[in-house]
N, C-alpha and C positions, 0 to 999 in steps of 0.2 A: 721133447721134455728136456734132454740137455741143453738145447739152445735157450729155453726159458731160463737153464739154471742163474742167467748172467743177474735177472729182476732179485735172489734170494740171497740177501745180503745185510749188512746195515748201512754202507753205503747207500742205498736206492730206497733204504727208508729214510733216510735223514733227505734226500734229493727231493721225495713227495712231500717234505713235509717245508722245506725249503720256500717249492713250489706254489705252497697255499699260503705262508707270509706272503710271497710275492704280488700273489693272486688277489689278496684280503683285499688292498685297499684301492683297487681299482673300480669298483664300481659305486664305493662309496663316497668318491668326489664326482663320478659319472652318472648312470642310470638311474640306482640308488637314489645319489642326492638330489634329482631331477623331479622324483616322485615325491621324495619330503616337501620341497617347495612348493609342489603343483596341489599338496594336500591342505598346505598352511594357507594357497591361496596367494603366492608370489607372481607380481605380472609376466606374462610369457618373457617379451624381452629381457627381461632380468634370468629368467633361468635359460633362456638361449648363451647370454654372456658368458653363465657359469661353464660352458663346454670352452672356454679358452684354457679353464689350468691345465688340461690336457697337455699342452704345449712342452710340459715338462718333460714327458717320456718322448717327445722327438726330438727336445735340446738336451738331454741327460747326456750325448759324450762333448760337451761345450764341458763339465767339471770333472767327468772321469779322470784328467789327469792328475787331478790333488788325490785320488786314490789311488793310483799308482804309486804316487810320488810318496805321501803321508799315510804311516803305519800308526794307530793306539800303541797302547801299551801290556796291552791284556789281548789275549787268546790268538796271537800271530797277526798277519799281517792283513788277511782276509775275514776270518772271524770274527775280528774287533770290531770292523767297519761293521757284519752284517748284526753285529749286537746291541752294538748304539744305535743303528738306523731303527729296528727292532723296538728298542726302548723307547725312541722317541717318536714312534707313531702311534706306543699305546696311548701314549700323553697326550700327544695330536688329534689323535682320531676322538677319545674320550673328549678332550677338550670342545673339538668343534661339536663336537651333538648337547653341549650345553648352551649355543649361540642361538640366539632366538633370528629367523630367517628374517620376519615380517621388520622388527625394531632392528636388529643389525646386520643388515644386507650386506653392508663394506667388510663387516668383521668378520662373515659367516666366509665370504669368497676369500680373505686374505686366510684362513684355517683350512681352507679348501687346496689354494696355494700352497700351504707347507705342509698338507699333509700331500700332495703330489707331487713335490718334490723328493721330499723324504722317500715317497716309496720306488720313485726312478732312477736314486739315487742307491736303493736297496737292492734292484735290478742290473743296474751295473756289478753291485758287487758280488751279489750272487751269480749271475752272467760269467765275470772273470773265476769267483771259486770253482764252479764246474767246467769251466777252460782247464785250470791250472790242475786239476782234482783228476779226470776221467783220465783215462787210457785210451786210444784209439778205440779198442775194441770194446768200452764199454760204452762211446759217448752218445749214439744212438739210442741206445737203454733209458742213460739217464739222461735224457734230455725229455722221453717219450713219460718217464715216471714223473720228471719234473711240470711236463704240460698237465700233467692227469692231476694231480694236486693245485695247480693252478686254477682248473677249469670246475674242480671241486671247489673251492675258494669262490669261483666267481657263480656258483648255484648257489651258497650260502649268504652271501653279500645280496644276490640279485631276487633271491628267491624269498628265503628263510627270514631276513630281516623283515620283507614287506609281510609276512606272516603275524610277526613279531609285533611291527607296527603298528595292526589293529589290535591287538590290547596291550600296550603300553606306551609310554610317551617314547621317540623319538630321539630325546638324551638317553633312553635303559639301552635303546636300539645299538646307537654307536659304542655305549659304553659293553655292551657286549661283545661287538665287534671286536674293539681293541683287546678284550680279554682273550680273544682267539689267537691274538697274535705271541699270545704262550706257548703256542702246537711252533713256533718256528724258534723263540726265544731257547725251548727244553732243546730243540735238534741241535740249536747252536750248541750248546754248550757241550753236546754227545757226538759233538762233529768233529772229523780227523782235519786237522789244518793241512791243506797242497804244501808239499814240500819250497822253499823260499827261494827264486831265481838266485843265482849268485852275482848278479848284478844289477839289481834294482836302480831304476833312474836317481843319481845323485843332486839332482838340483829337480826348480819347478821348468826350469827350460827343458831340462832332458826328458822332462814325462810330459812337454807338447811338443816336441820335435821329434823323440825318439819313436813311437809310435811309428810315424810314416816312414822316418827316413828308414829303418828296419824292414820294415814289405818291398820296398823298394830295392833296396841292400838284396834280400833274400828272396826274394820272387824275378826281379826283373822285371824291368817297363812292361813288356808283352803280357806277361803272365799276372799280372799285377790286376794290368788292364781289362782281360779277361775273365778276373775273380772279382772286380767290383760289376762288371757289366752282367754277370752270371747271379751275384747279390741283389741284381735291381730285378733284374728279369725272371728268375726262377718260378717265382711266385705272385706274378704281375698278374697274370689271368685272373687268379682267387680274390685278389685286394681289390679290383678292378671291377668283379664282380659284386665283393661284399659292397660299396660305395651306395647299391640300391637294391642288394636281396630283402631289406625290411620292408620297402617300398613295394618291392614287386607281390611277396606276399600280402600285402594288405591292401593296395590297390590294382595288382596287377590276376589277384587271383579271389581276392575275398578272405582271408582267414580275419579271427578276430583277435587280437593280441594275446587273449588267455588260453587260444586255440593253438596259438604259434609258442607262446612259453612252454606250455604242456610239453608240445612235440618235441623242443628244444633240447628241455631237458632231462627227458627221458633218453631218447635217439642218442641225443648231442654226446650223452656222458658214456652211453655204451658202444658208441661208436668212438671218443675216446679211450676206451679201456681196451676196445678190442686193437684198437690202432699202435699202442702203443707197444701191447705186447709182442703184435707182429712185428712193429717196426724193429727193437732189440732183437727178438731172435731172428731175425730174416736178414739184418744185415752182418750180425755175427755167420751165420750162417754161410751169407754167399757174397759176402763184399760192398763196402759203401756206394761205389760207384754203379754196379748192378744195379742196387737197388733202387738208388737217389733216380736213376733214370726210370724204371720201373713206375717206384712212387709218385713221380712225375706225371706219366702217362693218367696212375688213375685219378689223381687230382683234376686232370683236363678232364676225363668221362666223367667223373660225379658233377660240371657242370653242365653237362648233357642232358643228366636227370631234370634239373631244375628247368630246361627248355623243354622235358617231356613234361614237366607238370604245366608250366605255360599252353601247352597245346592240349592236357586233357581238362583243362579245369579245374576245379576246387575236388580233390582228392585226397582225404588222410591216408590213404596207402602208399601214392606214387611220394607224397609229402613226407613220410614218415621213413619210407626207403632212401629220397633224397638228401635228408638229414642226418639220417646212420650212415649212409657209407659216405662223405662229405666232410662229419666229423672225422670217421676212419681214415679217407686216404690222407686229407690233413695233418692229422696225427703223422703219420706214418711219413707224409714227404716235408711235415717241421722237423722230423726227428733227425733225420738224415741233410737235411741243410744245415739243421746247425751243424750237426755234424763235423760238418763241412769246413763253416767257419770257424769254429774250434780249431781246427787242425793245420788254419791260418796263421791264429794268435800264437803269442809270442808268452811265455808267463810273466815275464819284464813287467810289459806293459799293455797283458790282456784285457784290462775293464776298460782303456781308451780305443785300443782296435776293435775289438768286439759290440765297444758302445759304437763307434761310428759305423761299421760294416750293418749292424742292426738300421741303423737311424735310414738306412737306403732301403731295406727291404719293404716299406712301406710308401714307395712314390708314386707306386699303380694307386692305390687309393688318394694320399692325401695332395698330391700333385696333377694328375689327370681324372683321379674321381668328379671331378664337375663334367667331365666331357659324355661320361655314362650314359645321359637323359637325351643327349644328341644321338647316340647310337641306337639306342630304344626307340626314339621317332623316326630313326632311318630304317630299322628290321625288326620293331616291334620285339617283347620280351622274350619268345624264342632264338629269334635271331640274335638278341643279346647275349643270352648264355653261347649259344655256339660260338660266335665270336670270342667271348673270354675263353671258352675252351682250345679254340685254334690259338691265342696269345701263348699259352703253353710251351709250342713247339720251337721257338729260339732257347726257351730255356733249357730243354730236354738238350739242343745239339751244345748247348755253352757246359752242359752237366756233362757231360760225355770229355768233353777237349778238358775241363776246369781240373776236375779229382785230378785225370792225369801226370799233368804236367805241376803241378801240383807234389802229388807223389816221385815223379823227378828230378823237384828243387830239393825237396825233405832227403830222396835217398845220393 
């Protein structure tokens, strides 16, 4: 119970609630809006296109630096950005759900564009406020409260809309959306501003040069070297995996998509909540590094399950088990990477480090995810998962060497 004490704050409420802005408007230019089209009756090719604005949350530290560099003028220098971004996605979001798919196909994807910008562009700044905000010893917590609000966010978006959807039009849809985006607009405004670097990058060159040449300055080549290799790698098995776990459930095992959302969202959320609790108290507890390597381990075994459910069949038990603890160890080994990276960044010019070190953690999926369908025809979907599970262990030994050295540039 003491160790929980760290979640009982208002800090880690303003984090969950952060988290669900964040969270909002991603599925609503993704999934979401995949299913609006497909209702209205949009040709496939036309709603395959729509998955390029995506591109925004993998180019978002290309502008990070004008947020470092340029402060508003209202609520500090982190706050302002996450309140304008905030404001101008209720406008956005409500906007695009008034564009008719079938008659404005060019206008509905250019609404789609700035409403995924905006929200990438929300994610940096959020990103750098809880940089600049946590404490070492609390950033595992809130990082873990900030996924759970997120992933609430993306059951509401993914779920509750499509509810919504069959009785009512489609514009009430988004335009309720946007009005959620109130739950993050209130926390701004009740949110403590991160105290102000004392030297903030003075020009736009300083906030794209100083970024890197700072890691460099304060890590060293080596060390450097083995904190981006450790960012690509930690978490490659999982991404590597996700590229065809929708796949493999639906044709590798049978479920039906309303069978596979059920399980999702039930499991998915409570294996988040339990994940993230553990994750705060257990590394207040016993140390980031312990654990990150710990966390690690189970992140490898929960893809184990998914090669047990390959090998017994179509199973809601093995399935339901696989999803719970998957979310869980997930939860638990995002909590303690960012962690990680956090305690990289620089307050200076956190929203550009943090955006780029983020922008690698996803190259197991969107870099080598095509190669997945070749591995599955080499050792069929069993042997897939174990594979992504044995990818794991470079990360475990780079987690081990990384915190380290690390903690002997910092002391």
């Amino acid at each position: 119970m003491k160790a929980l004490a760290i979640f009982r704050s208002r800090r880690m409420a303003v984090l969950f609630a952060f988290g669900f802005a964040s969270g909002l408007p991603l599925y609503l230019t993704g999934q979401t809006l995949q299913a609006w089209l497909t209702h209205a009756g949009v040709p496939l090719a036309e709603i395959a296109a729509m998955s390029s604005v995506g591109l925004a949350y993998t180019l978002k530290f290309a502008w990070a630096p004008l947020l470092d560099r340029f402060r508003l003028p209202i609520l500090g220098r982190r706050r302002g950005w996450v309140l304008a971004f905030q404001i101008a996605l209720v406008a956005a979001i409500g906007a695009m759900g008034l564009v008719d798919p079938i008659a404005q196909p060019a206008l509905l994807g250019l609404a789609a564009v700035v409403v995924a910008v905006l929200s990438a562009s929300l994610d940096v700044v959020l990103d750098a406020y809880n940089t600049d905000l946590l404490a070492p010893e609390e950033r595992a917590a809130g990082v873990a409260v900030y996924i759970l609000g997120y992933r609430i966010a993306i059951v509401v978006t993914g779920t509750l809309a499509l509810v919504l959807a069959d009785l009512v039009p489609w514009s009430v849809v988004y335009a309720a959306m946007a009005a959620l985006m109130g739950i993050g607009i209130i926390a701004t405004l009740a949110a403590e501003e991160p105290v102000a670097p004392v030297a903030p990058p003075s020009s736009l060159v300083a906030a794209l040069t100083r970024p890197f040449l700072e890691l460099w300055r304060r890590l060293g080549a080596v060390t450097l070297a083995l904190v981006l290799a450790f960012t690509i790698i930690y978490k490659f098995g999982d991404y590597f995996a996700q590229s065809l776990v929708m796949a493999f459930l639906q044709r590798g095992v049978g479920f039906e998509l309303s069978e596979i959302a059920v399980v999702n969202q039930v499991f998915g959320i409570a294996g988040v909540t339990i994940g993230g609790l553990a994750a705060g108290s257990l590394v207040a507890r016993f140390g980031l590094r312990r654990m990150l390597i710990a966390f690690g381990v189970l992140q490898a075994a929960t893809n184990l399950l998914f090669a047990l459910l390959a090998a017994t069949g179509k199973s809601y038990v093995v399935f339901g088990i696989a999803v719970l603890f998957d979310n869980l160890a997930n939860t638990m080994g995002t909590a303690a990477f960012v962690a990680v990276l956090m305690s990289v960044c620089t307050s200076a010019v956190s929203a550009t480090q943090f955006a780029l070190l983020t922008s690698l953690t996803s190259v197991g999926l969107r870099v080598f995810g095509p190669l997945a369908s070749d591995v599955v025809a080499a050792v069929d979907w069993s042997g897939f998962f174990a594979v992504t599970s044995a990818m794991a262990l470079p990360g475990l030994v780079l987690a081990a060497i990384v915190v380290r050295r690390i903690a002997d540039k910092s002391g």
